[in-house]
N, C-alpha and C positions, 0 to 999 in steps of 0.2 A: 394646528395640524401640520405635519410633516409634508413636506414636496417631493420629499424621496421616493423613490416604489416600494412596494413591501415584498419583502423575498420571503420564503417559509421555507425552514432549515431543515432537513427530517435529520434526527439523529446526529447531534453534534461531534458526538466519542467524548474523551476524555481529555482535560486542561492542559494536560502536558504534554501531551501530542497531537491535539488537536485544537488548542487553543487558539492558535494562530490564525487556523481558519476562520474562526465567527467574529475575530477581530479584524481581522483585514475585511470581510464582507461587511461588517456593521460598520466599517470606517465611509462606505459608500450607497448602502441600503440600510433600513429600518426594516428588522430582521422578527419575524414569529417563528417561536422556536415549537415542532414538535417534539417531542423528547419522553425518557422512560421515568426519568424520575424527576422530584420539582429540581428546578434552578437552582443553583448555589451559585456558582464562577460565572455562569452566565450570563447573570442578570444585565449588568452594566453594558451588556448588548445586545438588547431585548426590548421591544415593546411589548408581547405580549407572548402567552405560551399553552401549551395543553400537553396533560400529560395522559401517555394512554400504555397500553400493550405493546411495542414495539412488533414482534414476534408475531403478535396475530394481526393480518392482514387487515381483517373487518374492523377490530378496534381501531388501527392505524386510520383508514378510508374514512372511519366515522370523522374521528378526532379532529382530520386535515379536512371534512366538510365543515365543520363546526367554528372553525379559524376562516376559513373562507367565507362562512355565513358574516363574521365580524371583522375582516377585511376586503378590501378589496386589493388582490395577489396579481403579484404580476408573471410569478414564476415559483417554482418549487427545485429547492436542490439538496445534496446528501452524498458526502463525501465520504460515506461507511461501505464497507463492501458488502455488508449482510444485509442493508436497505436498497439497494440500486433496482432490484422487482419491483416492488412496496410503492419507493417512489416514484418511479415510472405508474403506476397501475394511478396511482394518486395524482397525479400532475394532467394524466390522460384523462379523469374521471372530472378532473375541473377546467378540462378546456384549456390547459396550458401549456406550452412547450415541452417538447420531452422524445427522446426516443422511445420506441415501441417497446411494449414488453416483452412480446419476442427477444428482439435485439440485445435488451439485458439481460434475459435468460441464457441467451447464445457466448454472452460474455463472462456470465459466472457456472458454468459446465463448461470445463476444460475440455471432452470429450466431444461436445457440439464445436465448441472454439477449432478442435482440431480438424474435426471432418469440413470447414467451410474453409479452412489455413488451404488444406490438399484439392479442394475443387477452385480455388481462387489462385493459384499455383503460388501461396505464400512457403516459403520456405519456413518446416518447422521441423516435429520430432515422429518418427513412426510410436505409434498410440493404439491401445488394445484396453477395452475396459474389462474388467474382471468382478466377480460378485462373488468369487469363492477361492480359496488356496488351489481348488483344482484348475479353474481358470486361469489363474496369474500364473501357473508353470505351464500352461497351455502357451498361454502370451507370451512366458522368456523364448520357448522353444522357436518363437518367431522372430521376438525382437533379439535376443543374444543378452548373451550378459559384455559391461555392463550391462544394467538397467536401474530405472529409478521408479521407484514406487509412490503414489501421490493419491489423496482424496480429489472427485472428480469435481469435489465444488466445494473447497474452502481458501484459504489464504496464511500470508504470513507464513508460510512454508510448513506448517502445523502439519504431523504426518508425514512429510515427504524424506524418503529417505533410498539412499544410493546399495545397490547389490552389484556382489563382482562373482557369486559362486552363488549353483544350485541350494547347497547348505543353507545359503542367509536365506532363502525364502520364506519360508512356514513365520520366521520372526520378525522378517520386513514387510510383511503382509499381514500380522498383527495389529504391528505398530503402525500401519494403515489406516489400516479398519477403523483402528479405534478415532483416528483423526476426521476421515469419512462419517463416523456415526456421530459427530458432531453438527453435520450438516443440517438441515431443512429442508435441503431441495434435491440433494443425490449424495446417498450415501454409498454407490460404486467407487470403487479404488479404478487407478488407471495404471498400468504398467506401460512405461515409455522406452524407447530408445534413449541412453544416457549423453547430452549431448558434452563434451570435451573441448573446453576452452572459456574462456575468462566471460564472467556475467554483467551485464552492464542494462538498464532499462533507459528508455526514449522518452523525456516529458510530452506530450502534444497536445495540442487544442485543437478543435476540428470547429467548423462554424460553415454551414451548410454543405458538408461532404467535400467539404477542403481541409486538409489538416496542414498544420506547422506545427514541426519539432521545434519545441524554445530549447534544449536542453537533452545533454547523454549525462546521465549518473551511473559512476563508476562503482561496483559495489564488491565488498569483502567479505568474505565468508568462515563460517569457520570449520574443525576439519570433519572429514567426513566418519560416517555416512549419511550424515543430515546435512542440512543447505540453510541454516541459522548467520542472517545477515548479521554483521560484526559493523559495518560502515560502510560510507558512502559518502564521494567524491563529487562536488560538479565545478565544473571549468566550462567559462563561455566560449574559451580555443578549442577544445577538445575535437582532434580531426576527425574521432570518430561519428560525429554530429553528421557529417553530410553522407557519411559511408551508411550508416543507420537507420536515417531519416526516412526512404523509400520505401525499406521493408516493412517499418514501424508504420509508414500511411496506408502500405498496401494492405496491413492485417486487419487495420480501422475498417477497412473499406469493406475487406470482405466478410464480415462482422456488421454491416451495416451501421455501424454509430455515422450519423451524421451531421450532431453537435455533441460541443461537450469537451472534459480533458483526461486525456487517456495518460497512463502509466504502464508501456507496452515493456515487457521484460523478455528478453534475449539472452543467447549465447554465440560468442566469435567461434565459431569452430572453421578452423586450420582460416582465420582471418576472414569468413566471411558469415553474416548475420544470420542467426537460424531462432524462432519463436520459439518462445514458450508461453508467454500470454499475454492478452488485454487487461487489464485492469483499470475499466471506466469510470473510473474517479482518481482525484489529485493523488499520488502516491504517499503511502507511509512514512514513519520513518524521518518526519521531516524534512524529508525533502522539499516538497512545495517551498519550505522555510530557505534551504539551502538553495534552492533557483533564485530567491527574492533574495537573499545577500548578495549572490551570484553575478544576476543579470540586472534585477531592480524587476523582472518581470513577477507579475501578480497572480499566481495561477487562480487559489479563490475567489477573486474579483472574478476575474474573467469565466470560472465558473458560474460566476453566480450572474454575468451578463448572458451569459449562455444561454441558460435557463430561464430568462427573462424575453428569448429571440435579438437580444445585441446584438453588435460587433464588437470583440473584447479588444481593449489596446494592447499589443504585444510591442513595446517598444523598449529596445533594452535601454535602464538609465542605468545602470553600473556593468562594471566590468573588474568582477574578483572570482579570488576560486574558494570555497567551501568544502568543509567535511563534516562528517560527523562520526565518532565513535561509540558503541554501545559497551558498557561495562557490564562484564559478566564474570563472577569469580572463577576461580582453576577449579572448582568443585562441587556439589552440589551442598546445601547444609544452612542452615541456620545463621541469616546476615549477622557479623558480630561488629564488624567493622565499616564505615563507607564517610572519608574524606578526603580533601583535595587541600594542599598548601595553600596556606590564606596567604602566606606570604608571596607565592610563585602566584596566584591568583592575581591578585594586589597590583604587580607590577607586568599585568601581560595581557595588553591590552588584543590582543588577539584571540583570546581563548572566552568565549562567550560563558556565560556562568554554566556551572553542572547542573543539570536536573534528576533526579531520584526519582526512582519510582519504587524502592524498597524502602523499608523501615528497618534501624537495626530492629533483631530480635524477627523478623517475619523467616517464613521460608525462602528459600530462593534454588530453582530444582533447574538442574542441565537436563538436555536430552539425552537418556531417552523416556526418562521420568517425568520432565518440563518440556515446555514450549515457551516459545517466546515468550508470551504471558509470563512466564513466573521464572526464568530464565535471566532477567535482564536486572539490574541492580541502581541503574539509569544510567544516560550517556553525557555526551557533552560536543560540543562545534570548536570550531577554528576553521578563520579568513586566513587570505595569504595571497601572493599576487598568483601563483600557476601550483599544480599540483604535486609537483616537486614538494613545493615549499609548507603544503599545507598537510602533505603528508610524513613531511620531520616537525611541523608543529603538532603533528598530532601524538606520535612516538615523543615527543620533548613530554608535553601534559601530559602521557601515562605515568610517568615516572613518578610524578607528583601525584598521584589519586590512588590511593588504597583503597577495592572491594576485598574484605575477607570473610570468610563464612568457617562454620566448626560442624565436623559432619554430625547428624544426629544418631543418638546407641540407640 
């Protein structure tokens, strides 16, 4: 028998963007996996698993009593954004660490997120929910144009998209909706104030209603009128870190998380920090990956000590800067193409390998057809000592990686 604790995983995501995590945690717990379907990739970091319903609650609650019946759990965690209820309701029902369910509800409805941002005097975006095309012109007539239209509880920027003119309404409030009825727990759209200026999110871990920012990622986008993350930067100089840091604890706070690692996402408007969300688990995107190049800090671990009532160890053991870029072809169509010079590969030792997430021959659909999901073609990293340098490594390796697609007749 193992000495380690046993953590209980809900919902791992997928290998290639999420792989990272079950392996950094099973590098220091003896991990039971909830999950929707059996193991494949997993295994080799698993003692044991159960597969249920994800989506329905009661399935889920059964499955995680049933794992508890055959362990004994020290903790539960879940670094999905569409589990963080679920989980919570399941960690509470077995007695073990967790914020309320409240709390996580409050963090995945953008619209609750904002009404406690303005009673906590967090600096964020004026916010109107709308349930009908007549509402959200009700809402511009408040907030002004710009504005940005968003589902009031999803993610990945799925839906969210930018208005400069009465005109784009009826179409950006479509293209809403339809992101919003994707949801499970609110499918309201929210019409915001647009905020203006360069987007960056705050890694943080909070451990009994203390938070530390390990970390500012720098993030790119591409062009409007959607908000489709293209890459992301992190540097442990980055001075924006201490400028950031307070508004990113003060949004924790007023939000109640009181353990855990948050992925708090921002706008500098005219230089100074204004919310746009929490996002109570490790961020996207690999970042968590690109902190661990970064700093040597372990955001999963420390999750997963979290959720356990730990103290995580935040102690940086490196000191580099990280990117990553997502490949997305010039068009919508039919992957034909997707390689990278074996020979520029071969010899550069900075560019960590490509990962695919398309197959030639699949679809691969831009917005306003695609979302990230079926958008992206896979991305790729580069180290470097400061951001400068890793962002002309990053411009060097496009040159070298052809995504091509052929539109479909």
């Amino acid at each position: 028998m193992s000495a380690r604790p046993l953590l209980l995983v809900v919902s791992p995501g997928d290998e290639i963007y999420r792989g990272y995590c079950l392996e950094q945690v099973a590098a220091s717990y003896d991990v039971v996996l909830l999950t929707g379907t059996e193991p494949s990739w997993e295994k080799p970091h698993i003692v044991d698993h159960a597969v249920a319903d994800l989506d329905s609650t009661t399935d889920l609650l059964a499955a995680g009593r049933l794992l508890a019946e055959r362990h004994e759990l020290a903790g539960v965690v879940t670094w999905s954004e569409w589990h963080l209820v679920p989980t919570a309701r399941l960690a509470r029902a077995l007695e073990l660490p967790t914020n309320s369910v409240e709390v996580m509800r409050a963090c995945r409805n953008k619209a609750t997120a904002r009404t406690l941002f303005a009673r906590h005097g967090v600096p964020s975006a004026a916010s109107m929910t709308a349930r009908s095309l007549v509402e959200a012109g009700l809402a511009t007539m408040t907030i002004g144009y710009p504005a940005v239209l968003k589902p009031a509880a999803f993610a990945g920027s799925i839906g969210v998209i930018r208005i400069d003119r009465p005109e784009q309404l009826p179409d950006a409030f479509t293209f809403a909706s339809a992101g919003a009825g994707q949801s499970r727990e609110d499918t309201a759209v929210l019409v915001e104030e647009y905020l203006d200026g360069p987007e960056i999110s705050v890694e943080c871990v909070t451990h009994r209603g203390q938070t530390t920012a390990v970390a500012v990622t720098r993030k790119s986008l591409g062009p409007p009128p959607y908000f489709e993350e293209t890459g992301h930067t992190v540097d442990p100089d980055d001075p924006l870190l201490a400028q950031a840091a307070p508004v990113a604890a003060a949004a924790i706070k007023a939000l109640g998380i009181t353990d855990g690692v948050q992925h708090v996402e921002m706008r500098l408007v005219e230089g100074r920090p204004r919310l746009i969300e929490v996002n109570a688990r490790i961020g996207g995107d690999m970042i968590g990956h690109l902190v661990h190049l970064a700093t040597g800090i372990d955001l999963p671990k420390a999750a997963a000590d979290l959720a356990c009532g730990n103290s995580p160890d935040l102690t940086p053991t490196r000191h580099e800067t990280a990117g990553i870029r997502m490949l997305y072809p010039t068009a919508s169509g039919t992957l034909t193409q997707r390689h990278i010079n074996q020979e520029f590969a071969a010899r550069t030792p900075w560019l960590h390998p490509v990962r695919w997430t398309r197959q030639v021959g699949d679809p691969v659909l831009l917005p306003p057809h695609g979302d990230l999901l079926t958008a992206r073609a896979g991305f790729y990293i580069v180290t470097g000592r400061d951001t400068t340098e890793v962002n002309e490594r990053l411009d060097t390796a496009a040159h070298e990686i052809t995504v091509t697609t052929q539109a479909v007749r």
